[in-house]
N, C-alpha and C positions, 0 to 999 in steps of 0.2 A: 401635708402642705410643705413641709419642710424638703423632702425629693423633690417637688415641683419646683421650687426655690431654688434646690442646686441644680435641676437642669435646667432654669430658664438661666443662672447665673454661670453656664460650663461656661470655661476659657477656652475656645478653638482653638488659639494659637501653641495650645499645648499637643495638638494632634494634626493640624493640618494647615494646613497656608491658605486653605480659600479663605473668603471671608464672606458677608451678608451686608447686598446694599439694598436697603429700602427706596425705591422709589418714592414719589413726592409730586401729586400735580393738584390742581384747582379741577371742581368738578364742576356742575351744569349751572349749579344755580349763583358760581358767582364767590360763595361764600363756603360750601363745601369742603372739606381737604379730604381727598384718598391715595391712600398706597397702598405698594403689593410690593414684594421682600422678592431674591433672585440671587444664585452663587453666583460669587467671579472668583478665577482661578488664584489669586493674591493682591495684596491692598493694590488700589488705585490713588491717586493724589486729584488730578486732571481729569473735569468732565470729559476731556473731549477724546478722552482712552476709554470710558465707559460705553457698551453697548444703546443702542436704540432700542427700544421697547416698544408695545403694545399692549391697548386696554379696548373691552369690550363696552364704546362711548352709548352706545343706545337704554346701556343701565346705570348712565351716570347724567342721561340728558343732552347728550352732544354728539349723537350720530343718530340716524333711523337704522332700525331691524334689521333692514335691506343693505346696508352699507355700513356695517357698525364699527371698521377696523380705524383707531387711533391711536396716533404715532407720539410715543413720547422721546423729546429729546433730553438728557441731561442738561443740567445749567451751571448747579452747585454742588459742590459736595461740601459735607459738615461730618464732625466725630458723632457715631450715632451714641447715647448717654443710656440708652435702654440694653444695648449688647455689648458694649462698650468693645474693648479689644481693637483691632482693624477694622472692624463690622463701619460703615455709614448712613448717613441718609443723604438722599439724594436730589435735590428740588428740580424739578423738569416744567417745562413748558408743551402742549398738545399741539401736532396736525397736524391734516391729512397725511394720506400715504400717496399723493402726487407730491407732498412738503409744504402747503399752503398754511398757515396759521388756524388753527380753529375761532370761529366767533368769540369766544369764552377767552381765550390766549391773548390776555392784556400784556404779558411780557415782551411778545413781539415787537409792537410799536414804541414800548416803552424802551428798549433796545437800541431803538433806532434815533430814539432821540438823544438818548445819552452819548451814542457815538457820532453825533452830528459834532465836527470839530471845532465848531465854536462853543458849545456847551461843555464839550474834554476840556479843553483849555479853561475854561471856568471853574475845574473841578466841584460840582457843587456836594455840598452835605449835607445830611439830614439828620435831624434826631425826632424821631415818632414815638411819642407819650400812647402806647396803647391801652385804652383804658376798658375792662369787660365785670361782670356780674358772675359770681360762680348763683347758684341753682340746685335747692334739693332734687334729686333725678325724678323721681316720682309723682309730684306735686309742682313743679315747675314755680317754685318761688323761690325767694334770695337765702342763701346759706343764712343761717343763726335767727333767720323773720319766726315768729309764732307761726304754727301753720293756720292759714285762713284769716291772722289777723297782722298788725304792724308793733315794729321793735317804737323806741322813745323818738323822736325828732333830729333832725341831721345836729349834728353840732361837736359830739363827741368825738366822732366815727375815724374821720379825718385821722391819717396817722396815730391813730389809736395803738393802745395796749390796753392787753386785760380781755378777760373771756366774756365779757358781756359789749364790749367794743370791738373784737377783732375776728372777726369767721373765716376758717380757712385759710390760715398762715401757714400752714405746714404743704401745702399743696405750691401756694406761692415761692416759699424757699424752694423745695425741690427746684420748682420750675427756676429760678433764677438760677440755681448750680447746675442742671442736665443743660441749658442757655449755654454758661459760661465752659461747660465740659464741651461740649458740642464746636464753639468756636461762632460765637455769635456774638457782638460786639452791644453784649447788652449792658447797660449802665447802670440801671437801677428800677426798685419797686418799690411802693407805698399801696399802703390802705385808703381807698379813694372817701367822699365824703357820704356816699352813700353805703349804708352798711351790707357787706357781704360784695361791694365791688372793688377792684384793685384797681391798679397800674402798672405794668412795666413799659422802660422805657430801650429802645433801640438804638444806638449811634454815638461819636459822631458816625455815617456810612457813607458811601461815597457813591451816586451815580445807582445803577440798577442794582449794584448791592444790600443799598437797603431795605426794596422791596424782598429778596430773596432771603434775608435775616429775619425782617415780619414774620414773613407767611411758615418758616420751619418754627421760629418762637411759638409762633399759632400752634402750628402742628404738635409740638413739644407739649404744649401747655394742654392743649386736649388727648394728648396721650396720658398724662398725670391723671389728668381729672378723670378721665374713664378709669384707671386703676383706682381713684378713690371713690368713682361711684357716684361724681357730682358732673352736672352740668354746665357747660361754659357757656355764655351768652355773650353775644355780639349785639344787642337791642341797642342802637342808640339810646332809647327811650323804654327800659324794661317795665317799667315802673309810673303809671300815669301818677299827674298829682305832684306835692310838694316834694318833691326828691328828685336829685341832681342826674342827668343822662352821663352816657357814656361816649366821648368822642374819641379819637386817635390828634389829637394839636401836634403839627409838625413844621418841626423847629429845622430852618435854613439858611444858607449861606454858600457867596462865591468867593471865590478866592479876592474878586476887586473889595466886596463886601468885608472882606476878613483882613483886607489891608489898609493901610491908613489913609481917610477920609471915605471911607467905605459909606458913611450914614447917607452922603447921598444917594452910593447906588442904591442901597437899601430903601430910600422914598421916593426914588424913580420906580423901581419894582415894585412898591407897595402904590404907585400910581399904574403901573399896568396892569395889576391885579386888581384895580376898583374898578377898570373899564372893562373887564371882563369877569364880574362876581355871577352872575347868572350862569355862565358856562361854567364854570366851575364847580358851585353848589350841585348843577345837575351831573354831577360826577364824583362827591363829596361820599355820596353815600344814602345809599334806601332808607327812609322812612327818618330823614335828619330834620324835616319840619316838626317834628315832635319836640325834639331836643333845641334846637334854636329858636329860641321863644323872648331872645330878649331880658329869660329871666334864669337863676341858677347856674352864672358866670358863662353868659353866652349873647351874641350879639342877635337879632331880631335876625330871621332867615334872608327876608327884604330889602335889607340895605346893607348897605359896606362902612364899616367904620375902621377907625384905627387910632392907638394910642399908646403911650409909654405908660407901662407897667399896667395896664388896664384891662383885667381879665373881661370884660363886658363889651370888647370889641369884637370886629374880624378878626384884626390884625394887630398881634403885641408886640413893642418894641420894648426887649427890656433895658432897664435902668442905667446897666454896666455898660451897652452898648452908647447907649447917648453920651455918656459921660465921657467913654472913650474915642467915640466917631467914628469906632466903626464896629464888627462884629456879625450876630443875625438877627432875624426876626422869626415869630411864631405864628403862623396860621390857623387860629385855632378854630375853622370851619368844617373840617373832616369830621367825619361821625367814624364811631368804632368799627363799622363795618364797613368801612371804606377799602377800597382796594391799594395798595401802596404801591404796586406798579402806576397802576392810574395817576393817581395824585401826584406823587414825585415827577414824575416824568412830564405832568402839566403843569407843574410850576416851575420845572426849567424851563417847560416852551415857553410859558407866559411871559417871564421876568429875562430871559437868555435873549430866546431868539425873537420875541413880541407878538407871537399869537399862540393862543389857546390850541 
């Protein structure tokens, strides 16, 4: 094992100038991630010096047998934390080989919004609380649970310490330092309330960058977890019964918002965001009527609420902001398996330009 170690750990840059960019795209069902690795003759900085690729979509759910050829384009590059050196990863968006967007290819239109020049000029930001469940591989239940039965009642869990409080910290640090290696403007991670699920959080990010910092975090953190053997979950609701789900709350702001007397725009926006909570929610995220239930810090699926410092609404205003007048607000309707191209980019339309 130790041979294997030093060659998965050689330094290229001791012998050669190429380096190794892993592609990066979203696959069929949405919530998917796959890549496939490719030399290039020496580092690159700029997706848009990076080649166009190709994937066979008909084994990933997004093309038929007949016409299987999908066109990946570059987006982002990140330091890859796994080969580290020049080596990258690479986040891309899919379609066609006429250049059409594929169905799945939510970055697209999320693009388009952000570069609508009333929303640039708004600069908006995001910070997305991602919250998931690690998972023994085998048995499909929550890291440190008895197998077949449950650990004591939520209460400890919460930022916990101690081996009988915390499962899976060591998985979690990596991933925050291969984050911070990598150049992903991650902020921070805690022990969620439910035992054996986390959170990290993404931002501030700005515009279609933040979805593209998610989805490689994703990717990052399911690279970890398969070397350790555990499974990640994206379940809003992994866990029927008394124990808290898992959302993505994502925290926002415009530049009027962040400047003094902001609080009104902030409850203009939080009044266009009530008149359109149905469209919304059905873009929140699959299987989030489980998780908003009104109970386990979460507003009823049904209605729209909001308040300061009130984790049991829609919508939180925190405290620092009122006080100040101005600041952001927190959305906390996204479920974990929400898409963050999607989301961000509809709560600029919403609150920016006034339609969903």
């Amino acid at each position: 094992m130790s041979l294997l170690n030093d060659l998965i750990n050689i330094n290229l840059s001791d012998t050669t100038k190429k380096i190794i960019a892993e592609y990066i795209w979203i696959g069929g069902s949405g919530m998917d991630l796959r890549s496939k690795a490719r030399t290039l003759s020496g580092p690159v900085s700029d997706p848009a010096m990076l080649p166009k690729w190709n994937y066979d979509g008909s084994s990933t759910g997004q093309a038929p047998g007949d016409d299987s050829e999908v066109i990946l384009y570059p987006q982002a590059i990140f330091k890859d934390p796994f080969r580290k050196g020049n080596n990258i990863l690479v986040m891309c968006d899919a379609y066609t080989p006429a250049g059409e967007p594929i169905p799945t290819n939510k970055r697209f239109n999320a693009a388009k919004i952000f570069s609508n020049p009333v929303v640039a000029a708004e600069a908006p930001w995001y910070g997305i609380e991602q919250e998931y469940t690690l998972l023994q591989k085998d048995i499909n239940w929550p890291l440190g649970w008895p197998v077949g039965g449950f650990p004591g009642p939520q209460g400890p869990y919460y930022c916990g310490v101690g081996a009988d409080k915390s499962f899976g910290r060591d998985i979690v640090d990596a991933h925050y330092k291969a984050c911070l290696y990598a150049g992903i403007n991650i902020s921070g991670i805690n022990g969620e309330v439910m035992p054996g699920q986390w959170e990290f959080q993404v931002g501030p990010s700005v515009g279609i960058s933040s979805g593209d910092e998610v989805w490689v975090a994703r990717y990052i953190l399911e690279r970890i977890a398969e070397i350790a053997g555990v499974v990640v979950s994206f379940d809003p609701k992994p866990i029927p019964g008394d124990w808290n789900g898992a959302g993505a709350h994502t925290n926002y702001s415009t530049k009027s918002m962040r400047n003094d007397g902001g609080i009104a725009v902030i409850k203009k926006a939080i009044e266009k965001l009530s008149l359109c909570h149905k469209e919304h929610i059905a873009a929140y995220g699959e299987g989030n009527e489980r998780r908003l239930t009104g109970r386990h810090e979460t507003a009823d699926i049904n209605s729209f609420s909001w308040g300061v410092a009130n984790r049991g609404a829609s919508i939180r205003v925190g405290r620092d902001t009122e006080k100040e007048g101005k600041g952001y607000f927190e959305d906390r309707r996204p479920a974990s398996n929400m898409d963050p191209y999607v989301v961000t980019s509809m709560i600029a339309e919403t609150t920016i330009i006034g339609k969903p």
